[in-house]
VOKOL-826710 format. One record per residue: residue in three letters; x, y, z of N, C-alpha, C in turn. Coordinates in steps of 0.02 Angstrom, whole numbers, padded with zeros to 5 digits, always signed. Layout:
ALAXYZXYZXYZ/...
//
This chain:
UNK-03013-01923-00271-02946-01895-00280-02951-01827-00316/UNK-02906-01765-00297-02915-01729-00322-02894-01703-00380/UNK-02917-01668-00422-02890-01675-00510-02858-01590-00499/UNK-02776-01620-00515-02740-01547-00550-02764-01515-00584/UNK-02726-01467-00546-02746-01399-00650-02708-01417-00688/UNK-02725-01400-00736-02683-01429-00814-02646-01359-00810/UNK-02567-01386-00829-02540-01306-00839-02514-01294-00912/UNK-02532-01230-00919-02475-01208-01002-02431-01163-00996/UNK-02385-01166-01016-02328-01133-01027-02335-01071-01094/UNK-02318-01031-01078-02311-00961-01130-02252-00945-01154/UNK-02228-00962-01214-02116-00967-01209-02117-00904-01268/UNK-02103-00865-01235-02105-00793-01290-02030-00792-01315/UNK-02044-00729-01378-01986-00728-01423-01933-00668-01385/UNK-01880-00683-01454-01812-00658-01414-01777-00693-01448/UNK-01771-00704-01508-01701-00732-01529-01640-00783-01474/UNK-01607-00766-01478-01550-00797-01419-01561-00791-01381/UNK-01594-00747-01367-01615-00730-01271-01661-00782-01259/UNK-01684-00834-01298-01753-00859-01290-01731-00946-01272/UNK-01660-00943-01286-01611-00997-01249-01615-01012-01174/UNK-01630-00947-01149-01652-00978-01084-01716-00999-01045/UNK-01764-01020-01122-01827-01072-01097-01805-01127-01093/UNK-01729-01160-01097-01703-01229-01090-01689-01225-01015/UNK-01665-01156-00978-01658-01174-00898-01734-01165-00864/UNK-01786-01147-00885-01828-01143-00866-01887-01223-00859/UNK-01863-01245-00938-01876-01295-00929-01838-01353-00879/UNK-01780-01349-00888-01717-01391-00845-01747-01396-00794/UNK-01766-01329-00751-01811-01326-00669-01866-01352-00665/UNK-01927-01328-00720-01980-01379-00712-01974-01449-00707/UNK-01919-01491-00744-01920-01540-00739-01879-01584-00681/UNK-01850-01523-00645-01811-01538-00581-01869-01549-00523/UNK-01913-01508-00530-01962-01494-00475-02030-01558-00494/UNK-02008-01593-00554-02059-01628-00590-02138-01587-00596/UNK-02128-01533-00638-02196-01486-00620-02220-01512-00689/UNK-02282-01545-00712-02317-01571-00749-02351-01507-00816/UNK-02324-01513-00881-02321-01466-00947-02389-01483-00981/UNK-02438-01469-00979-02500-01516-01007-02512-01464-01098/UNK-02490-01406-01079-02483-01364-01153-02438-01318-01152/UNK-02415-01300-01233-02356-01255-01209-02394-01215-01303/UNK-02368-01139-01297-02373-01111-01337-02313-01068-01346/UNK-02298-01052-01415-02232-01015-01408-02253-00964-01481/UNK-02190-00921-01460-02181-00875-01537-02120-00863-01532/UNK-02091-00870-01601-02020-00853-01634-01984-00911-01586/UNK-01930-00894-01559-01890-00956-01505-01931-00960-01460/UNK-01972-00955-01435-02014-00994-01379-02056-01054-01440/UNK-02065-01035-01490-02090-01087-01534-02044-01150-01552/UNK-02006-01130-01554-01946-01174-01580-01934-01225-01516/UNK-01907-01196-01465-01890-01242-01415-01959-01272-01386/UNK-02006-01230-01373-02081-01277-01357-02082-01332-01401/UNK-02077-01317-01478-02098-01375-01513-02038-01440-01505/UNK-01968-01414-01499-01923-01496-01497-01968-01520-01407/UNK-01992-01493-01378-01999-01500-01296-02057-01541-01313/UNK-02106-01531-01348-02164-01550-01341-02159-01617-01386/UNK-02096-01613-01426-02074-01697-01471-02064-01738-01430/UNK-02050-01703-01375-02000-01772-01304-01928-01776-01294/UNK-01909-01705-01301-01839-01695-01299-01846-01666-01236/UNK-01783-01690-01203-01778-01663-01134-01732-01603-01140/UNK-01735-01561-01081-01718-01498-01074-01627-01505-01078/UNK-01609-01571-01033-01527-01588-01033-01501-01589-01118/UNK-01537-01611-01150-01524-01636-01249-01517-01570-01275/UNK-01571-01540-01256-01589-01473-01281-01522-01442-01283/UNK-01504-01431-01210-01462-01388-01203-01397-01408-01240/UNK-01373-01478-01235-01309-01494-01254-01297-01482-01331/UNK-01363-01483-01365-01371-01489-01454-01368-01406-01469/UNK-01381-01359-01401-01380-01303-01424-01298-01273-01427/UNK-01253-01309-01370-01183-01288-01368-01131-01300-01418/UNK-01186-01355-01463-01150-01411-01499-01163-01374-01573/UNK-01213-01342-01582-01248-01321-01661-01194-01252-01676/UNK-01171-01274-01743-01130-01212-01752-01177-01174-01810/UNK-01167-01115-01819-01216-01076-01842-01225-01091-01924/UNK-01177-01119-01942-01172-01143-02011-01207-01200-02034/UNK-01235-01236-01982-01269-01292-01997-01332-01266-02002/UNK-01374-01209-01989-01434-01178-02004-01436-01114-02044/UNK-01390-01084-02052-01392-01032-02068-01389-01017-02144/UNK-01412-01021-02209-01406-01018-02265-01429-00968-02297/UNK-01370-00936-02310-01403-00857-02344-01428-00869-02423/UNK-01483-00814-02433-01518-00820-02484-01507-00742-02516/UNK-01527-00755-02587-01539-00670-02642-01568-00645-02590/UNK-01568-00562-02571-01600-00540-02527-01661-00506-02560/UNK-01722-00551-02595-01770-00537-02614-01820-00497-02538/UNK-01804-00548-02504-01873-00565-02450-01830-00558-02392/UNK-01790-00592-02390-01742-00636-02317-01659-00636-02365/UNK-01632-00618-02302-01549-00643-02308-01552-00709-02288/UNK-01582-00736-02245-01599-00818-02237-01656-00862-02278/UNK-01631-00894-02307-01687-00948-02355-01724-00993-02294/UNK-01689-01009-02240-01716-01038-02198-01723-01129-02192/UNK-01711-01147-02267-01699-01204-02286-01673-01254-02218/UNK-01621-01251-02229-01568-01287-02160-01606-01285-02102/UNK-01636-01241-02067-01655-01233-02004-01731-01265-02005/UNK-01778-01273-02056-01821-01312-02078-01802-01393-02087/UNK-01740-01422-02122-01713-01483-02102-01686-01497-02049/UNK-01661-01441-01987-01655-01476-01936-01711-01471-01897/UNK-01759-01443-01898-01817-01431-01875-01872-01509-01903/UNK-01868-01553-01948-01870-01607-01958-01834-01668-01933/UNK-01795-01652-01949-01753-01696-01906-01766-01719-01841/UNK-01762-01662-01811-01760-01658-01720-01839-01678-01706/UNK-01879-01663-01734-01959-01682-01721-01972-01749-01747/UNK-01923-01770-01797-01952-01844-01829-02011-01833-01880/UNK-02022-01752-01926-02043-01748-01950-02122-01744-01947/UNK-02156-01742-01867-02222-01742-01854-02268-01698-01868/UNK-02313-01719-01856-02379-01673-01869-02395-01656-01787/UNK-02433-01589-01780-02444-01576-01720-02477-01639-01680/UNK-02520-01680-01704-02567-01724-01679-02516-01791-01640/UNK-02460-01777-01688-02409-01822-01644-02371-01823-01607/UNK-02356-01752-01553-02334-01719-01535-02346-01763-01458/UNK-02287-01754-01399-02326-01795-01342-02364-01744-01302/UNK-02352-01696-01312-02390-01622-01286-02418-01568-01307/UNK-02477-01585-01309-02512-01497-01354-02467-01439-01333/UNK-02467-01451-01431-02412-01384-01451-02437-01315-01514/UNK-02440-01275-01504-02467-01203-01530-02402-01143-01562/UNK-02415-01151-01619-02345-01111-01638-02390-01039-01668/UNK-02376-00980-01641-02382-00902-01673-02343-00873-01717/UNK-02384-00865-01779-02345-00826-01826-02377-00750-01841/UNK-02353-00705-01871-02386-00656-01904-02396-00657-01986/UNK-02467-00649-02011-02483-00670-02059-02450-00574-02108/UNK-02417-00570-02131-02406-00499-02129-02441-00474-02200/UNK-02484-00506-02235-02529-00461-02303-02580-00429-02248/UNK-02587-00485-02189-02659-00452-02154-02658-00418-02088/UNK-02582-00401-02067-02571-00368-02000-02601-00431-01954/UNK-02584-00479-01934-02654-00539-01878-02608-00597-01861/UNK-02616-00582-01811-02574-00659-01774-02623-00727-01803/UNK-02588-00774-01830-02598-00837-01837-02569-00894-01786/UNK-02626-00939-01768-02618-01001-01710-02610-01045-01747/UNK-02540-01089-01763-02533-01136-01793-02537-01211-01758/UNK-02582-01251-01765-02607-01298-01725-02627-01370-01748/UNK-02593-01389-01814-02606-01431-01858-02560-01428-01916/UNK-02542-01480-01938-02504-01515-02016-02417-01520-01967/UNK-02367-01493-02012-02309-01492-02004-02285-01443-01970/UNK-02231-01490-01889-02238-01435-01848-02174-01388-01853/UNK-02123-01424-01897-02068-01398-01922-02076-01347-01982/UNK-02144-01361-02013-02148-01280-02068-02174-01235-02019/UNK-02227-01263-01988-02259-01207-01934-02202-01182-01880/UNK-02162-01189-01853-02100-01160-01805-02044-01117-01875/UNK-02043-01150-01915-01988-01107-01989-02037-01047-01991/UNK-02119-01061-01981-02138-00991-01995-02137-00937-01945/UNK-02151-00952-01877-02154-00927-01813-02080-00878-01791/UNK-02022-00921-01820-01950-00881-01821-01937-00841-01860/UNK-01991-00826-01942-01958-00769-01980-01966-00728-01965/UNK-01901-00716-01932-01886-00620-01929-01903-00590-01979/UNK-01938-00527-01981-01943-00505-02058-01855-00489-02064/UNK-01857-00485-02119-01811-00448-02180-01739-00519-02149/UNK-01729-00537-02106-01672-00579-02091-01693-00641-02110/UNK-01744-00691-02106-01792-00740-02140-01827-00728-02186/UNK-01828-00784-02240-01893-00761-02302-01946-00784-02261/UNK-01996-00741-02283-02057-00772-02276-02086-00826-02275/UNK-02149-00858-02242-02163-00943-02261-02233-00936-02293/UNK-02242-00969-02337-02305-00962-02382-02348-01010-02340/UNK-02384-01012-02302-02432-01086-02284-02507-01069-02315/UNK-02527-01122-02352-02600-01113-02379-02595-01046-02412/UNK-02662-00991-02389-02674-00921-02435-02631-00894-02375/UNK-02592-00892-02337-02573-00839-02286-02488-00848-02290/UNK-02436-00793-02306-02370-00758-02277-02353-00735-02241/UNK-02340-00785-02196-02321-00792-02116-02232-00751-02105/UNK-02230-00728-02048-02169-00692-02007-02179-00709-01949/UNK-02128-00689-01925-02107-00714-01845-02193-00663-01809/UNK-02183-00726-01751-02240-00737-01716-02243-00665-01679/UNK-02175-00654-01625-02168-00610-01589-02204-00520-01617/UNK-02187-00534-01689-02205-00471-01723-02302-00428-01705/UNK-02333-00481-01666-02412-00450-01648-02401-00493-01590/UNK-02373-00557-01556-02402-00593-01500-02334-00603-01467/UNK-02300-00559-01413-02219-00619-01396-02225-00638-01348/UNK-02286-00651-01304-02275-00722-01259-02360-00736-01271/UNK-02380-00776-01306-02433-00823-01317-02478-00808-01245/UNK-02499-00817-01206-02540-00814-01124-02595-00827-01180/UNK-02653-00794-01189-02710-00809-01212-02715-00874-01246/UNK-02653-00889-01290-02663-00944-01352-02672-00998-01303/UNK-02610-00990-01269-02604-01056-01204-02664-01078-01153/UNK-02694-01022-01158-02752-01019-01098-02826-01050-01156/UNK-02813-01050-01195-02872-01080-01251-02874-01118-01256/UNK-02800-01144-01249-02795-01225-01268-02807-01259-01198/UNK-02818-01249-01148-02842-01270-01075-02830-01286-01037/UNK-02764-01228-01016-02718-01203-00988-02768-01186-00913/UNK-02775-01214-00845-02795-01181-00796-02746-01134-00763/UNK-02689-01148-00757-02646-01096-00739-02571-01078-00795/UNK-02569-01032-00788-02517-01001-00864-02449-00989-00839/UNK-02393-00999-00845-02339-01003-00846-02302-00961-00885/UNK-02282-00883-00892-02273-00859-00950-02205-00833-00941/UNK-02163-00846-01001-02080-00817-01001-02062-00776-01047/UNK-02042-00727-01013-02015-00664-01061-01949-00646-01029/UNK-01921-00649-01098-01859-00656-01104-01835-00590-01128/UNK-01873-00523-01115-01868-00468-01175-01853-00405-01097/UNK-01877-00419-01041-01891-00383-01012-01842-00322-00963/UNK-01790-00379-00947-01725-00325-00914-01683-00303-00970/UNK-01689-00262-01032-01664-00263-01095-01617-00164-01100/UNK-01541-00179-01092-01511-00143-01119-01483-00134-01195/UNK-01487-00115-01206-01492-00105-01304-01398-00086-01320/UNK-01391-00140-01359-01310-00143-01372-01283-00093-01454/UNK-01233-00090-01431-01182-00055-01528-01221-00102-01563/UNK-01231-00076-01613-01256-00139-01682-01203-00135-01724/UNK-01163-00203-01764-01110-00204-01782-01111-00235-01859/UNK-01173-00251-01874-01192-00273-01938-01269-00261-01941/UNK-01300-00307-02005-01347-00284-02037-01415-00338-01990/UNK-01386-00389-01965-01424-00432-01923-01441-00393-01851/UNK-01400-00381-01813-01387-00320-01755-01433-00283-01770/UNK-01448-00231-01830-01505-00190-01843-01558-00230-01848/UNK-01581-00259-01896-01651-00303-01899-01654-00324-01829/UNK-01614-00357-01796-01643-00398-01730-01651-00340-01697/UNK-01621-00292-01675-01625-00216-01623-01684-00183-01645/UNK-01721-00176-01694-01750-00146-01704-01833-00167-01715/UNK-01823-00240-01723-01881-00290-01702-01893-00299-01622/UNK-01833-00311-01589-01833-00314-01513-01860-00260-01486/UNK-01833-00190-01476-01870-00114-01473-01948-00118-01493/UNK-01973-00143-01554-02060-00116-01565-02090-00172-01525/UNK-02060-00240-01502-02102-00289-01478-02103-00258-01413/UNK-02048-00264-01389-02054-00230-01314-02084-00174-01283/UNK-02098-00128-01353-02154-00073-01332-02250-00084-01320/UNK-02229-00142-01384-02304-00189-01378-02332-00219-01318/UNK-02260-00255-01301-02281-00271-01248-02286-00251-01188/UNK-02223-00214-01172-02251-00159-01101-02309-00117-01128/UNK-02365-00106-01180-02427-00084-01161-02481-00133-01132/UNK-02464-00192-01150-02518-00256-01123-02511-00275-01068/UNK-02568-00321-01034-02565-00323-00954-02553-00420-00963/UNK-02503-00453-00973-02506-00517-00974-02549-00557-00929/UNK-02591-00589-00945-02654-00616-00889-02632-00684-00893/UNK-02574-00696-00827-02552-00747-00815-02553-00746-00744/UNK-02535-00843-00719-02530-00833-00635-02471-00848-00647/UNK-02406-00827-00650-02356-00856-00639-02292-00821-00690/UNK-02267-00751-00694-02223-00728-00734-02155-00749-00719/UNK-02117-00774-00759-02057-00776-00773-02001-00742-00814/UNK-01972-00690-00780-01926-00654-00822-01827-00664-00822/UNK-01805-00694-00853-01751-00727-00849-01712-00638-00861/UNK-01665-00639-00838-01610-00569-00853-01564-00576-00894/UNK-01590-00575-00945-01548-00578-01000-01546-00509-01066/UNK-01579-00449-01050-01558-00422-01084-01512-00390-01088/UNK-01455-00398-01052-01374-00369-01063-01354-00422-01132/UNK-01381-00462-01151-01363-00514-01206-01388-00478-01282/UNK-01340-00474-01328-01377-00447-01402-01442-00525-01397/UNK-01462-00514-01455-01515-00576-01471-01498-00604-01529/UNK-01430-00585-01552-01396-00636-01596-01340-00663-01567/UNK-01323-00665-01488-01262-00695-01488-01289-00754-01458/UNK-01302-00802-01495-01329-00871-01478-01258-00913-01451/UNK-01218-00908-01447-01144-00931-01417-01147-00935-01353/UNK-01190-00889-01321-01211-00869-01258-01222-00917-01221/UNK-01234-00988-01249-01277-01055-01234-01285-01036-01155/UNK-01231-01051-01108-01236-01064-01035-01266-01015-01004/UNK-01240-00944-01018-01270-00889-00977-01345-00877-00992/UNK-01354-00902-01049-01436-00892-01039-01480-00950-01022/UNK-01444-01015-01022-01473-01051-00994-01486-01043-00886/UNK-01442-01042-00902-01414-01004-00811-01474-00959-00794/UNK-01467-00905-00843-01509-00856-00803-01608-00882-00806/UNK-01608-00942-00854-01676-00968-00846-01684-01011-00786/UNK-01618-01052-00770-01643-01073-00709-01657-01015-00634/UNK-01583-00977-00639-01617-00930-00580-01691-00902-00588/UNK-01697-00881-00627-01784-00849-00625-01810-00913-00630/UNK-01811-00962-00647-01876-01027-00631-01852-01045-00538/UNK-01798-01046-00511-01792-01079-00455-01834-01026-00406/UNK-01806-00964-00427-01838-00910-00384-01921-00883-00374/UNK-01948-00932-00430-02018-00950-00447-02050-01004-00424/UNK-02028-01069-00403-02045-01112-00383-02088-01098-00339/UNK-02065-01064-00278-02118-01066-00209-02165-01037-00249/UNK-02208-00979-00295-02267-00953-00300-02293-01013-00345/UNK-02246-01042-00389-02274-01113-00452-02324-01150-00386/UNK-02275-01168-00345-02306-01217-00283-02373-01181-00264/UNK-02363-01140-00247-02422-01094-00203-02466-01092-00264/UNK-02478-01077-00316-02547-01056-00356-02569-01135-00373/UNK-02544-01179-00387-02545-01237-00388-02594-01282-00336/UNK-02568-01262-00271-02605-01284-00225-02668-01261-00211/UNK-02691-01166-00224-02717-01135-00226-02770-01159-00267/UNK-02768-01192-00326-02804-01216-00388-02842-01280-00378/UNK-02829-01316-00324-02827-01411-00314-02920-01384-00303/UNK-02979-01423-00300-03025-01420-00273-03028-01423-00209/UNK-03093-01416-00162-03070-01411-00084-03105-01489-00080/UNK-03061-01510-00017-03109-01592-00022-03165-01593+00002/UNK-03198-01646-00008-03282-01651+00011-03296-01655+00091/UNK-03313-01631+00103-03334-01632+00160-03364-01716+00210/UNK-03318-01738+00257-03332-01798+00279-03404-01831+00281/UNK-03438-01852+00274-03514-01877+00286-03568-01843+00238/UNK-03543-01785+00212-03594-01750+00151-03643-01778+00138/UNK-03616-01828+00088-03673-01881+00043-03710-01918+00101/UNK-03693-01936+00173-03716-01992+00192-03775-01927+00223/UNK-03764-01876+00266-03813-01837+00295-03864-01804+00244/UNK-03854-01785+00197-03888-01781+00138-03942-01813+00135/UNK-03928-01895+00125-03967-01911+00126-04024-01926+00174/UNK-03990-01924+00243-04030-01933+00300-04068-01879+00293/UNK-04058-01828+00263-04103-01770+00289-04182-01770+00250/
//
């Protein structure tokens, strides 16, 4: 019988825009396309990690229409962060059941930026709810997360769609979503609007210099969306399923492309005759 490729998923950052790795997922699981690893940074971390707890994409979505911003959002002295981050760390427990990566039903990889040392960090072990609290700090809008000797920031800040991390972890074919890519740049109307606009702008320059080494890009159209209007729930879920449905036939095709070729009828038996 022939053995699949193992696939990983790449769920890059984007704040709100990154809402629509729930329609992306919604389709994979319509098409029943098999998740064997998933890696994320900033909200691709976040939603990979409730995904990889065993939350389905339908939960996902309804808990996202349902979360009012006050139940995570807790402003802090603006030492570090206008967000302490607290709250979004308890629901980030909550929703996981408090696991360690090892308990996870799907290898899961959270990216942070370690920022004393400029260097993306692969978080891949202990608590997957401190490791995703660290992967989302925006600078200056999130405090910082202290883990061990390293002061972690949002992931996106050196890595915003994982491909390599995913492909390490043993990923044969890569699945990668960027959510940053059809991006018109809106009025900024507060002090969040700037930090997020102006984090969104340097990632996106990062990343249109890199060549993503994936079989399988997914770009949902969502940058007419700020990346704080998380209210957005449906339209960006929407626009993850159109770009996953409109992906399917090549998912199928590299997929098949990947299977081994079968053995040849009588091989072993002429083999040996010879």
């Amino acid at each position: 019988m022939a053995t699949r490729p193992k696939i990983g998923l790449a769920l890059g950052a984007g704040a709100a825009r990154g809402l629509a790795h729930l329609g992306v997922l919604k389709v994979l699981e319509k098409y029943k396309i098999p998740v064997d690893f998933v890696a994320g940074s900033s909200m691709g971390a976040l939603v990979g990690a409730l995904y990889c707890a065993g939350l389905e994409a339908d939960f996902l979505i309804k808990f996202a229409r349902e979360l009012p911003s006050r139940s995570w959002v807790d402003l802090a002295l603006p030492r570090s962060g206008l967000i302490s981050g607290k709250k979004v760390e308890t629901m980030l427990q909550m929703l996981t059941r408090n696991r360690d990566f090892s308990q996870l039903k799907i290898p899961f990889a959270a990216v942070a930026t370690d920022i004393e040392r400029g260097e993306a960090v692969v978080l891949k072990e202990g608590n997957v709810a401190a490791a995703v609290r660290a992967s989302i700090s925006i600078p200056v809008v999130f405090k910082p997360v202290r883990l061990g000797q390293r002061l972690l920031v949002d992931g996106g800040v050196v890595d915003r769609v994982p491909v390599s991390v995913v492909r390490e972890m043993g990923a044969d074919v890569v699945i990668a979503v960027d959510v940053n890519k059809f991006v018109s740049y809106q009025p900024v109307k507060n002090i969040i609007d700037v930090m997020l606009q102006t984090l969104d702008i340097m990632e996106r320059k990062i990343l249109d210099a890199r060549v993503l080494d994936t079989e399988v890009l997914i770009r949902p159209k969502v940058g007419h969306i700020s990346p704080a209007h998380f209210h957005r729930v449906d339209e960006l879920v929407q626009a993850g399923v159109e770009a996953t449905e409109a992906a399917i036939s090549k998912i199928g095709y590299v997929l098949r492309c990947r299977l081994p070729a079968p053995a040849a009828e009588g091989g072993a038996k002429s083999g040996q005759e010879s």
